[in-house]
C-alpha positions as CSV (number, residue, x, y, z in Angstrom):
1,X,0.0,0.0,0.0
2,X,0.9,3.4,-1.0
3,X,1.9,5.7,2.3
4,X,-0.8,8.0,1.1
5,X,-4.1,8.2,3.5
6,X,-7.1,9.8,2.7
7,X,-11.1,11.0,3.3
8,X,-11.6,7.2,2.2
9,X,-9.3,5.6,4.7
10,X,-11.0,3.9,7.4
11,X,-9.2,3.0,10.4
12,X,-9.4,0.9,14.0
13,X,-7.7,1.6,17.2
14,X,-6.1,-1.0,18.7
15,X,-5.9,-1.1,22.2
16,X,-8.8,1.4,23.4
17,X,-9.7,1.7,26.8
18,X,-12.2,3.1,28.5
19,X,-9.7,4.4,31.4
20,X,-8.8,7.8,32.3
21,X,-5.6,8.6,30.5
22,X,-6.1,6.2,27.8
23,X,-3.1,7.7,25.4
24,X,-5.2,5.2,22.4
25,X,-9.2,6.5,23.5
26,X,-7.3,9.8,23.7
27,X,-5.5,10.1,20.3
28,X,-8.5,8.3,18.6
29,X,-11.2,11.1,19.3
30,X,-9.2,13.7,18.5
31,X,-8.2,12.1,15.3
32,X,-11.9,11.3,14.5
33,X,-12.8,15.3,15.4
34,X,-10.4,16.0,13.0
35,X,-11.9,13.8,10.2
36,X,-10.5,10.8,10.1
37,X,-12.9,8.0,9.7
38,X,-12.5,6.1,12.7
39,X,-14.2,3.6,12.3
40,X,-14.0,1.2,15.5
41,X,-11.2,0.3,18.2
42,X,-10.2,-2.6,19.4
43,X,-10.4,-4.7,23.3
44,X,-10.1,-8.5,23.8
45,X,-12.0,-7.9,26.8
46,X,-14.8,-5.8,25.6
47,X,-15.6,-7.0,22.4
48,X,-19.5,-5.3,22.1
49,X,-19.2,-2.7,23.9
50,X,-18.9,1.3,22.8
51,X,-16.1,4.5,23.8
52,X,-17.6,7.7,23.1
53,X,-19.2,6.5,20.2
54,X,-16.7,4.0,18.7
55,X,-17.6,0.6,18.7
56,X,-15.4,-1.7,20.1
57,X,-14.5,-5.2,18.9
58,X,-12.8,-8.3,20.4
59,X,-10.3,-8.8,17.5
60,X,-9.6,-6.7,14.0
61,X,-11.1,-9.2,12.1
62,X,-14.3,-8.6,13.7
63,X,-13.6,-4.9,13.3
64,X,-13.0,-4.7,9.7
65,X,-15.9,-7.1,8.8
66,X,-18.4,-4.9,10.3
67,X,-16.9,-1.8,9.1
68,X,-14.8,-2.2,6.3
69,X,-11.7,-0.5,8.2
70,X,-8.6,-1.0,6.0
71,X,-5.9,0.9,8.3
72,X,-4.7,-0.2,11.8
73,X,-3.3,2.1,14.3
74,X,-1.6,0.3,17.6
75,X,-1.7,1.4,21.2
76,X,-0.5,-1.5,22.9
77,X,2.0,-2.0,25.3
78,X,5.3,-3.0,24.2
79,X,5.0,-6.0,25.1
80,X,1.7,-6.8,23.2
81,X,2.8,-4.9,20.1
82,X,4.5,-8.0,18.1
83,X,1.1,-10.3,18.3
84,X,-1.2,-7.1,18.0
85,X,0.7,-6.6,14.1
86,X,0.2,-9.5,13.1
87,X,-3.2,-9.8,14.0
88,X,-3.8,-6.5,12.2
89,X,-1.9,-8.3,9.0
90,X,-3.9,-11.8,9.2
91,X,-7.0,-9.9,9.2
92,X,-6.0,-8.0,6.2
93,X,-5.0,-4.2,7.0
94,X,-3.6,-2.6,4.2
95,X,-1.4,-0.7,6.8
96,X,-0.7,-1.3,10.0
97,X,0.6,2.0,12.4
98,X,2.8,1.1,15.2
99,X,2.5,4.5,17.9
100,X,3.8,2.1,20.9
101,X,7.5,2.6,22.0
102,X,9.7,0.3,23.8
103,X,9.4,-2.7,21.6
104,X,11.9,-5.2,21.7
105,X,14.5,-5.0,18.5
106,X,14.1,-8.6,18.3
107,X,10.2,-8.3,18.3
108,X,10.8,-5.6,15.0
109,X,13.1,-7.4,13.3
110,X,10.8,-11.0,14.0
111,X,7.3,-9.1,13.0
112,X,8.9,-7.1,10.2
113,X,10.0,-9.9,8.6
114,X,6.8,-12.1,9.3
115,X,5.2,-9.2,6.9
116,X,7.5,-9.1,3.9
117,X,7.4,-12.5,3.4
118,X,3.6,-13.8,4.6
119,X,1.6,-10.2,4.1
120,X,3.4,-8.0,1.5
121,X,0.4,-5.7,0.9
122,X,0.9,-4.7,4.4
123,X,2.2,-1.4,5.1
124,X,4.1,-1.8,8.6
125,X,4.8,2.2,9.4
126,X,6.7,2.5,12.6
127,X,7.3,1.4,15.5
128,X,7.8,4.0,17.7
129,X,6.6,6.8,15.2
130,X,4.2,9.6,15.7
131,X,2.1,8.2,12.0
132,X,1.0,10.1,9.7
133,X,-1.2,13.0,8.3
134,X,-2.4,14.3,4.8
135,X,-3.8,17.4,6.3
136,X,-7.4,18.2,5.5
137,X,-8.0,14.9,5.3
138,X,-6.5,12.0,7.2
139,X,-4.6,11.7,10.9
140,X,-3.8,8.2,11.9
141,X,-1.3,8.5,15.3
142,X,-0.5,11.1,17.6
143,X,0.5,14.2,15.1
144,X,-1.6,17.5,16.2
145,X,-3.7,18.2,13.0
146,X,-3.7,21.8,14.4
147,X,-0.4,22.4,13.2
148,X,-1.0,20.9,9.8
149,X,-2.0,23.3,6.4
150,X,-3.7,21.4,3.5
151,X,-3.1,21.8,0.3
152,X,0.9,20.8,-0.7
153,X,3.0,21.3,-2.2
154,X,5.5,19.8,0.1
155,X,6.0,16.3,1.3
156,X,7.7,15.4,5.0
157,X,9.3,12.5,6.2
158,X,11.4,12.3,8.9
159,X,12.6,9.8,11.5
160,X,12.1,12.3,14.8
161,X,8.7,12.6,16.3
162,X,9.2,16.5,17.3
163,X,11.0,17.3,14.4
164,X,8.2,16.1,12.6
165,X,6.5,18.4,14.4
166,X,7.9,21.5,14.0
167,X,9.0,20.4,10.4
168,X,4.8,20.9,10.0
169,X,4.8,24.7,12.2
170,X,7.7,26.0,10.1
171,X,5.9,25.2,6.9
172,X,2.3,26.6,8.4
173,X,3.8,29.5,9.8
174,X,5.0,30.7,6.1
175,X,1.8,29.9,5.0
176,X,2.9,26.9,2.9
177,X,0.8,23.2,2.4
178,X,1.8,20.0,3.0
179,X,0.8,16.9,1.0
180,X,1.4,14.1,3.5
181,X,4.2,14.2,6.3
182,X,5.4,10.6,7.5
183,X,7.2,10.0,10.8
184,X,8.8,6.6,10.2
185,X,10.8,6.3,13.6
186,X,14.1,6.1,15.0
187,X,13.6,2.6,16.1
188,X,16.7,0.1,14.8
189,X,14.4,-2.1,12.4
190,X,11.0,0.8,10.6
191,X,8.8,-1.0,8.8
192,X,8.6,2.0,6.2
193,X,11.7,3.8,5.2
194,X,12.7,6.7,3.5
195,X,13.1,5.3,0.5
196,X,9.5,4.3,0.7
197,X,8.3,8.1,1.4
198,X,10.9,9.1,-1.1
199,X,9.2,7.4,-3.8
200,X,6.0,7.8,-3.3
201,X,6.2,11.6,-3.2
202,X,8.0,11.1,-6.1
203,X,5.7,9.7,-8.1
204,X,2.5,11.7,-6.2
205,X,1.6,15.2,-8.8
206,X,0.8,16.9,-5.5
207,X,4.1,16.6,-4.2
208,X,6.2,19.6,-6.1
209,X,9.0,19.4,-3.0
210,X,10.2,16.9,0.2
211,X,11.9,18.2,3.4
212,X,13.8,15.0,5.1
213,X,14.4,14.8,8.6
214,X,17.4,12.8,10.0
215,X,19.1,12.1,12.8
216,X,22.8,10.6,13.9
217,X,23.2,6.8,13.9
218,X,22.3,4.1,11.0
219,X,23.1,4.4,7.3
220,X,19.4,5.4,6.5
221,X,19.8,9.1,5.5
222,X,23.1,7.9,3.5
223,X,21.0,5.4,1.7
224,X,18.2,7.9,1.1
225,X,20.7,10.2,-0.4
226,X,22.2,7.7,-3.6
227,X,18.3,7.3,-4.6
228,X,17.9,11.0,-4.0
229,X,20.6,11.1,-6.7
230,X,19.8,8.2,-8.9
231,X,16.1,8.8,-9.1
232,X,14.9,12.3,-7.9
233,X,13.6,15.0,-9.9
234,X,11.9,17.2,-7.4
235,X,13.8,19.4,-5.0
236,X,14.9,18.0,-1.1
237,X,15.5,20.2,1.7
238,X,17.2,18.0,4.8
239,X,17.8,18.4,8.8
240,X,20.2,16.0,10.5
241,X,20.0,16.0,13.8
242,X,22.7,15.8,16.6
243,X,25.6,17.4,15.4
244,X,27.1,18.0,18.6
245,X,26.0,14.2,19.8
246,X,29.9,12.4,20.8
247,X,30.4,9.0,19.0
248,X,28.8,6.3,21.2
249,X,26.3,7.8,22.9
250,X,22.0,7.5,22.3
251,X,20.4,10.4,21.1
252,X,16.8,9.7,22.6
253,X,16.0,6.4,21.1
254,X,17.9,3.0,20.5
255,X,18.5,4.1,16.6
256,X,20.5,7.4,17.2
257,X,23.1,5.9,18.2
258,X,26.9,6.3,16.6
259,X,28.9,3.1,15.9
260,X,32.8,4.4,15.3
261,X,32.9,6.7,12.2
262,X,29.1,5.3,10.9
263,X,26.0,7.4,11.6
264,X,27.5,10.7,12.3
265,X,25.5,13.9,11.5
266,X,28.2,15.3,9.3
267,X,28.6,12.3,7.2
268,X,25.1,12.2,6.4
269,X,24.6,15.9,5.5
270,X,27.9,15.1,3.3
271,X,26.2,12.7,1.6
272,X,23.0,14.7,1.1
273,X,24.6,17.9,-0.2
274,X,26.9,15.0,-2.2
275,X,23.0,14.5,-4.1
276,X,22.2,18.2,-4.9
277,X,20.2,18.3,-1.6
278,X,20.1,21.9,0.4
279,X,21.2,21.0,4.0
280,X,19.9,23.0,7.1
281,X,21.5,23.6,9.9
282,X,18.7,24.1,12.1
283,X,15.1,22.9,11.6
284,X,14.0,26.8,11.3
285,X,16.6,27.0,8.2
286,X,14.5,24.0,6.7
287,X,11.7,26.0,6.9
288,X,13.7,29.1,5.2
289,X,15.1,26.9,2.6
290,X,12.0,25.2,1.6
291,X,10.3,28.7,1.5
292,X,12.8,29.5,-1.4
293,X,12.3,26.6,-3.2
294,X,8.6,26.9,-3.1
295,X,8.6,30.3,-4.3
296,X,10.9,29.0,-7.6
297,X,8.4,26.5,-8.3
């Protein structure tokens, strides 16, 4: 499936609870207020039931036989999240969004794996990601849609969560659309990549521009930059993160992490540049940049 979500997308909540401080109930009705079609959540344990006007199933396959929902979005603990995908897959989601942070490498790498070779027409997107939004008409995740203009031209995708968001408020703030912004995570083994994002806003007429978010550790942005290269025609804007981070040490999650000379922020933006991509320093320079290359479009 495409990364793309829209006014047709249905999706269920996995993991709602009726609780106070329910992070799923929580993100799920305020996704719904913004538009998105949510369309049922689900609880093994209260299958029949209903949470501020979602219906609530015992499993997915329930939920998307009643309702026709075609996009998961997980809640679950960490420890849940590895049966909780493939449930979503066996019951056919196109795509499956993993919010829940914490989950065991060996869990990603087992489950990510399971897909590509059992379900390849699911879309895993995540773990540990904030999801995604084509503003004006879809938010599946945790993303504020406040901070979100419809209307393009430009495409985000980026592997920090807050980035992401203030990637979108730079744009806004300038008065300039986005198409769809991505946050794939930082965790070790993303079920969607940049590559992915890269070219599907490549092929997507609405996309004119990307801005890509990175961060230190991994080979990821490096990797994004030879396709940039090879196969981009429309103009990038990027932000690596953690310039200042010494060689060995985390940066927030258990991907940012530097091995020796790999991963480093300066070898990535070297690479970038290396592609004919502008490189920020800062993620307000992004925003400048991209407000230049809009205005040549």
């Amino acid at each position: 499936m495409s990364i793309f979500v829209d006014e047709q997308t249905k999706v269920v909540y996995q993991g709602l609870s009726p609780r106070a401080g329910s992070q799923g109930t929580f993100y799920a009705l305020r996704n719904r207020a913004y538009g998105t079609q949510v369309v049922a959540g689900t609880n093994p344990t209260r299958g029949g039931t209903e949470i501020e006007g979602i219906p609530i199933f015992a499993t997915v396959a329930e939920a998307r036989a009643r309702t026709g929902a075609n996009v998961s979005c997980i809640f679950v603990p960490a420890p849940g999240v590895a049966a909780a995908v493939l449930e979503a897959a066996e019951a056919g989601m196109d795509m499956v969004v993993v919010i829940s942070e914490g989950v065991p490498a060996h869990d990603e790498a087992r489950f990510y794996n399971r897909l590509r070779r059992d379900f390849p027409s699911t879309r895993l997107l995540g773990p540990n990601c904030p999801g995604l939004i084509s503003p004006g008409k879809c938010n599946i995740g945790i993303t504020a849609g406040e901070i979100a203009k419809p209307g393009g031209p430009v495409g985000i995708v980026s592997r920090s969560g807050t980035l992401t968001y203030q990637a979108l408020y730079e744009l806004t703030q300038k008065g300039i659309g986005q198409t769809t912004c991505v946050g794939i995570g930082g965790d070790p083994v993303p079920g969607t990549n940049y590559i992915d994002c890269l070219q599907a806003f490549q092929a997507d007429p609405e996309t004119k521009a990307v801005i890509l978010i990175g961060e230190i550790g991994g080979t990821e942005e490096e990797r994004a930059a030879e396709y940039i290269a090879k196969e981009m025609t429309k103009p990038v804007v990027a932000y690596i993160a953690g310039v200042t981070a010494p060689p060995g040490r985390k940066m927030g999650h258990a991907g940012a992490i530097v091995s020796g000379s790999q991963g480093t922020a300066q070898a990535k933006m070297d690479a970038l540049q290396g592609a004919g991509v502008k490189v920020a320093l800062n993620p307000t320079q992004a925003g400048d940049l991209m407000a230049d290359v809009v205005a040549q479009l």
